[in-house]
BANUTI-859385 format. One record per atom (N, C-alpha, C): residue in one letter; z, x, y. Coordinates in steps of 0.1 Angstrom, whole numbers. Layout:
# BANUTI-859385
SITE  rest     zz     xx     yy
SITE     a      Z      X      Y
...
This chain:
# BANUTI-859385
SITE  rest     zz     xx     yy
SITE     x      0      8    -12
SITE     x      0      0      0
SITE     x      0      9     13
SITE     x      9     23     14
SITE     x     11     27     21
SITE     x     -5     31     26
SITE     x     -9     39     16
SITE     x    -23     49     20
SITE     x    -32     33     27
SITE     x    -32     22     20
SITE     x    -46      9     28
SITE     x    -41     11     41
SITE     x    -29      8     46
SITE     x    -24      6     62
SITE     x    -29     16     68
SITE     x    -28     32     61
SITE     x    -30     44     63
SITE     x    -47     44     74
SITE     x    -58     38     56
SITE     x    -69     35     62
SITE     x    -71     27     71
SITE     x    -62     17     73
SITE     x    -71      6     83
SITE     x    -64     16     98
SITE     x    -55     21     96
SITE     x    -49     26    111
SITE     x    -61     34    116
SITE     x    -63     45    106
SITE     x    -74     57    109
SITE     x    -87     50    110
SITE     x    -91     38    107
SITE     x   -102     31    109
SITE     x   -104     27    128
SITE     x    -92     19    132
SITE     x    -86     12    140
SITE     x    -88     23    152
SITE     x    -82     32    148
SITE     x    -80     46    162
SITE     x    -94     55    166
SITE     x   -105     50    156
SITE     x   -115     60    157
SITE     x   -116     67    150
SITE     x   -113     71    138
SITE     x   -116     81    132
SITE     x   -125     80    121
SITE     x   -126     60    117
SITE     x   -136     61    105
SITE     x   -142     46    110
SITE     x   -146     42    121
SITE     x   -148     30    123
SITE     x   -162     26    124
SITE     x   -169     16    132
SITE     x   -181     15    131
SITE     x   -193     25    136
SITE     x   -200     28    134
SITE     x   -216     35    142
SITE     x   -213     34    156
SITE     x   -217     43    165
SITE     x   -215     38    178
SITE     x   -231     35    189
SITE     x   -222     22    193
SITE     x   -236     18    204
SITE     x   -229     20    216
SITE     x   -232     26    223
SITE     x   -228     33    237
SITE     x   -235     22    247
SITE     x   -246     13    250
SITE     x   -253      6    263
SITE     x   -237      0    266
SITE     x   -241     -4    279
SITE     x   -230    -10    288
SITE     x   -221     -3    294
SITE     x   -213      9    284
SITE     x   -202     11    283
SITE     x   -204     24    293
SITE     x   -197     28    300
SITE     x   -192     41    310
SITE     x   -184     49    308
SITE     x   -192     63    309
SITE     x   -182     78    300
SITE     x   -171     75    309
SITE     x   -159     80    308
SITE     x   -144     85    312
SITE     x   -147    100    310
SITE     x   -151    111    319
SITE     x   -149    125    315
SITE     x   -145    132    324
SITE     x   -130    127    333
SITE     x   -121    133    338
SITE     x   -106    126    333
SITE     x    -97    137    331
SITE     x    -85    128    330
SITE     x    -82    120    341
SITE     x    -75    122    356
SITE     x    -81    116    363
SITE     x    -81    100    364
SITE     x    -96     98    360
SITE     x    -99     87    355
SITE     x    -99     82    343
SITE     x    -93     88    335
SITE     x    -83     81    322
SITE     x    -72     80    325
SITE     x    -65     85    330
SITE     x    -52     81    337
SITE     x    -50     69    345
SITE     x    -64     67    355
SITE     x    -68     54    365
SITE     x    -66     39    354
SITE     x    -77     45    342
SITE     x    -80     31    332
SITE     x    -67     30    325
SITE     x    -60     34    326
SITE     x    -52     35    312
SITE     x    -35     33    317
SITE     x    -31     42    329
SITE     x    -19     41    332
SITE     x     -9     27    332
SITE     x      1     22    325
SITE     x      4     13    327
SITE     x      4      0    319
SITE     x    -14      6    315
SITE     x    -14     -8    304
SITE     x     -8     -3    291
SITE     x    -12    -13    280
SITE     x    -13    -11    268
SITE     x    -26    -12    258
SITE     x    -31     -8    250
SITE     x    -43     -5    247
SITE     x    -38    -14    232
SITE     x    -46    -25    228
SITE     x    -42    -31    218
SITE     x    -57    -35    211
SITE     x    -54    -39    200
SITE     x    -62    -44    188
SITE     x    -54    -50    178
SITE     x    -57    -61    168
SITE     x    -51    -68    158
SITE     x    -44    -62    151
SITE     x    -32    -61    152
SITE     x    -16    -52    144
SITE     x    -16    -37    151
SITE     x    -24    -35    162
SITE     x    -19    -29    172
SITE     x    -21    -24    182
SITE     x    -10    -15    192
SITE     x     -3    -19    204
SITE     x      1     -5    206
SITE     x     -5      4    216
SITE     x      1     16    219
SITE     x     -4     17    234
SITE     x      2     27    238
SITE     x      1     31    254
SITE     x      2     48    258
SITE     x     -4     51    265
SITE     x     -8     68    267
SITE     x      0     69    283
SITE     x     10     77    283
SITE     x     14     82    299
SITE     x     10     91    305
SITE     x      8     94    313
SITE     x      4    105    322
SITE     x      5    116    318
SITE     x     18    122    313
SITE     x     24    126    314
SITE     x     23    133    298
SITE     x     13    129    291
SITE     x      7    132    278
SITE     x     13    128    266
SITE     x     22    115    265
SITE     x     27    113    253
SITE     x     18    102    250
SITE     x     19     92    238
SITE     x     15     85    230
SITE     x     27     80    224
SITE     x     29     67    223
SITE     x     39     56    222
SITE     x     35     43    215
SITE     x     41     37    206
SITE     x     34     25    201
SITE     x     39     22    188
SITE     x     31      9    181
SITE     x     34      3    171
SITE     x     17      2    167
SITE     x     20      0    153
SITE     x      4     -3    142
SITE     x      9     -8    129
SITE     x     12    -19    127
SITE     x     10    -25    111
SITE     x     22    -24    111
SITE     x     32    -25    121
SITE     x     46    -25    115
SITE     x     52     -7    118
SITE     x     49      0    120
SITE     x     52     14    120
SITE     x     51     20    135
SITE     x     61     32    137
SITE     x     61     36    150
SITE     x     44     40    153
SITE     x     36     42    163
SITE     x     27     55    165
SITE     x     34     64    177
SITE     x     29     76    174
SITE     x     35     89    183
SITE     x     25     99    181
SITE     x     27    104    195
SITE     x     16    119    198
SITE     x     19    123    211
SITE     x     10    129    211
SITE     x      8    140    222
SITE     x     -8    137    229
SITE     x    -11    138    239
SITE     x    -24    138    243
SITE     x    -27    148    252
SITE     x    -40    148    255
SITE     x    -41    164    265
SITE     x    -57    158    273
SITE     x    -63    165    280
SITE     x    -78    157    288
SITE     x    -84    177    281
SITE     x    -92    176    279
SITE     x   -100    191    278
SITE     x   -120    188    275
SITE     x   -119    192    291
SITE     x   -135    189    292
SITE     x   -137    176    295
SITE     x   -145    174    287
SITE     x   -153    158    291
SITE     x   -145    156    274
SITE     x   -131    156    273
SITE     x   -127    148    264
SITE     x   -112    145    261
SITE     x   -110    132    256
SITE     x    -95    130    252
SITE     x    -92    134    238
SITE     x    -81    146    237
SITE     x    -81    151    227
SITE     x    -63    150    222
SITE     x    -62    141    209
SITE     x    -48    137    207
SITE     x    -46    141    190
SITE     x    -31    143    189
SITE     x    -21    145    177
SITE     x    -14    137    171
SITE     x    -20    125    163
SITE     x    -14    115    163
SITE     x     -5    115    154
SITE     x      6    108    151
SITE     x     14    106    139
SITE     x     15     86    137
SITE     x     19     83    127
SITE     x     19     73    121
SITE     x     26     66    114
SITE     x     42     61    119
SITE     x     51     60    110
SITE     x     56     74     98
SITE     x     54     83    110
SITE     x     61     97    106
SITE     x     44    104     94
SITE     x     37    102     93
SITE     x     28    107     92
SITE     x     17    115     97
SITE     x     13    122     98
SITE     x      0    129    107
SITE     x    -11    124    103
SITE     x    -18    119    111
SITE     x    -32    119    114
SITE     x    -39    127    117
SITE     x    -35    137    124
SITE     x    -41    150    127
SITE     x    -49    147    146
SITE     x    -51    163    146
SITE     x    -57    161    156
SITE     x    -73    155    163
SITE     x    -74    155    171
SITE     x    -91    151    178
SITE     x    -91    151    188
SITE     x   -104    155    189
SITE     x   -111    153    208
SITE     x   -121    142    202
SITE     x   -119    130    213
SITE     x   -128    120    214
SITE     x   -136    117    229
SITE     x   -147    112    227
SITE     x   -152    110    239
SITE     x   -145     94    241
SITE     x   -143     85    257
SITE     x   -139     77    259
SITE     x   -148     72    269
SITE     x   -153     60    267
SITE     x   -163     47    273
SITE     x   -150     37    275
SITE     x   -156     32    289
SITE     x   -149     20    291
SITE     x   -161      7    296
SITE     x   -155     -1    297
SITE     x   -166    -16    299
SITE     x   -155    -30    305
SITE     x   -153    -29    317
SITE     x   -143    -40    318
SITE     x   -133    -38    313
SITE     x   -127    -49    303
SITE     x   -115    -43    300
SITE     x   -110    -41    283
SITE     x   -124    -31    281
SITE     x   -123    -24    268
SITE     x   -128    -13    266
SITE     x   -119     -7    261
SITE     x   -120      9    262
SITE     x   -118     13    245
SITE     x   -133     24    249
SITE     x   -137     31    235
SITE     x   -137     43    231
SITE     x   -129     44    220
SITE     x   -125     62    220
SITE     x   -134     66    207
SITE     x   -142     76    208
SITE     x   -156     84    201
SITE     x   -148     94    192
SITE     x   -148     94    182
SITE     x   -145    105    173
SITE     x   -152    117    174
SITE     x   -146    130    166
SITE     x   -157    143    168
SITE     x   -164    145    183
SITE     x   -157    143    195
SITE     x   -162    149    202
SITE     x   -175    139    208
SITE     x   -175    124    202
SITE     x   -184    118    207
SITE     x   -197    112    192
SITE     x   -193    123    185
SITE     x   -208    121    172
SITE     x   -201    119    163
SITE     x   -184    108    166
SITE     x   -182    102    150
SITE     x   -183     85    154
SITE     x   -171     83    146
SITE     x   -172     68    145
SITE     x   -163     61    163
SITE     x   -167     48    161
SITE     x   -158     47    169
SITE     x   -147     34    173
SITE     x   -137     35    176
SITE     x   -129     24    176
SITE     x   -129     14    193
SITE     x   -134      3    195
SITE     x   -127     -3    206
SITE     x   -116    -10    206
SITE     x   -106     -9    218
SITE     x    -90    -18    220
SITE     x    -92    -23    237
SITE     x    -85    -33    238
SITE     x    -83    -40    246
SITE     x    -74    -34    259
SITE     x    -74    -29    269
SITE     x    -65    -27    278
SITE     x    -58    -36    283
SITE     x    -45    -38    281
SITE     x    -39    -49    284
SITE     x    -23    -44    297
């Protein structure tokens, strides 16, 4: 049970999620302006709910379990250490598109999969 929640989180966050279609959406490639989109809210999807501070932590819930990290801006990318109800995810640099009020984090630096959440 533990490893499916495992998948759907890593699915959920970008790491193995759909093909990505980029029209509409607007790079984010200063922190900056990830700090602008992001400060304050909460970044959600179905079973979950995290938030990124300035200040580079990572805070939250997914499927019932804490989320935690660390985040950093390097280049034209958001690059984070995630953990998962005390598990590692590991690290990534993802590219970040935003569209109103949904914001998309790119795996690999942009050439993986990608996950969208709700800024709330």
């Amino acid at each position: 049970m533990h490893l499916a929640i495992t998948s759907v989180l890593a699915l959920t966050l970008g790491i193995f999620s759909a093909p990505v279609t980029a029209q509409a959406f607007e790079q984010i490639t200063t922190r900056d302006d990830f700090v602008a989109a992001t400060s304050g809210r909460d970044m959600t999807r179905l079973g979950i709910s995290v938030a990124v501070s300035p200040s580079g932590e990572i805070k939250g819930r997914a499927f019932g379990y804490p989320v935690t990290g660390e985040w950093n801006w390097q280049g034209d990318y958001f690059c984070r250490d995630l953990y998962w109800g005390g598990d590692p995810l590991g690290p990534n640099c993802q590219a970040v598109r935003i569209q109103g009020d949904t914001i998309r984090f790119i795996s690999d630096q942009g050439a993986g999969r990608s996950a969208d959440l709700t800024l709330r």
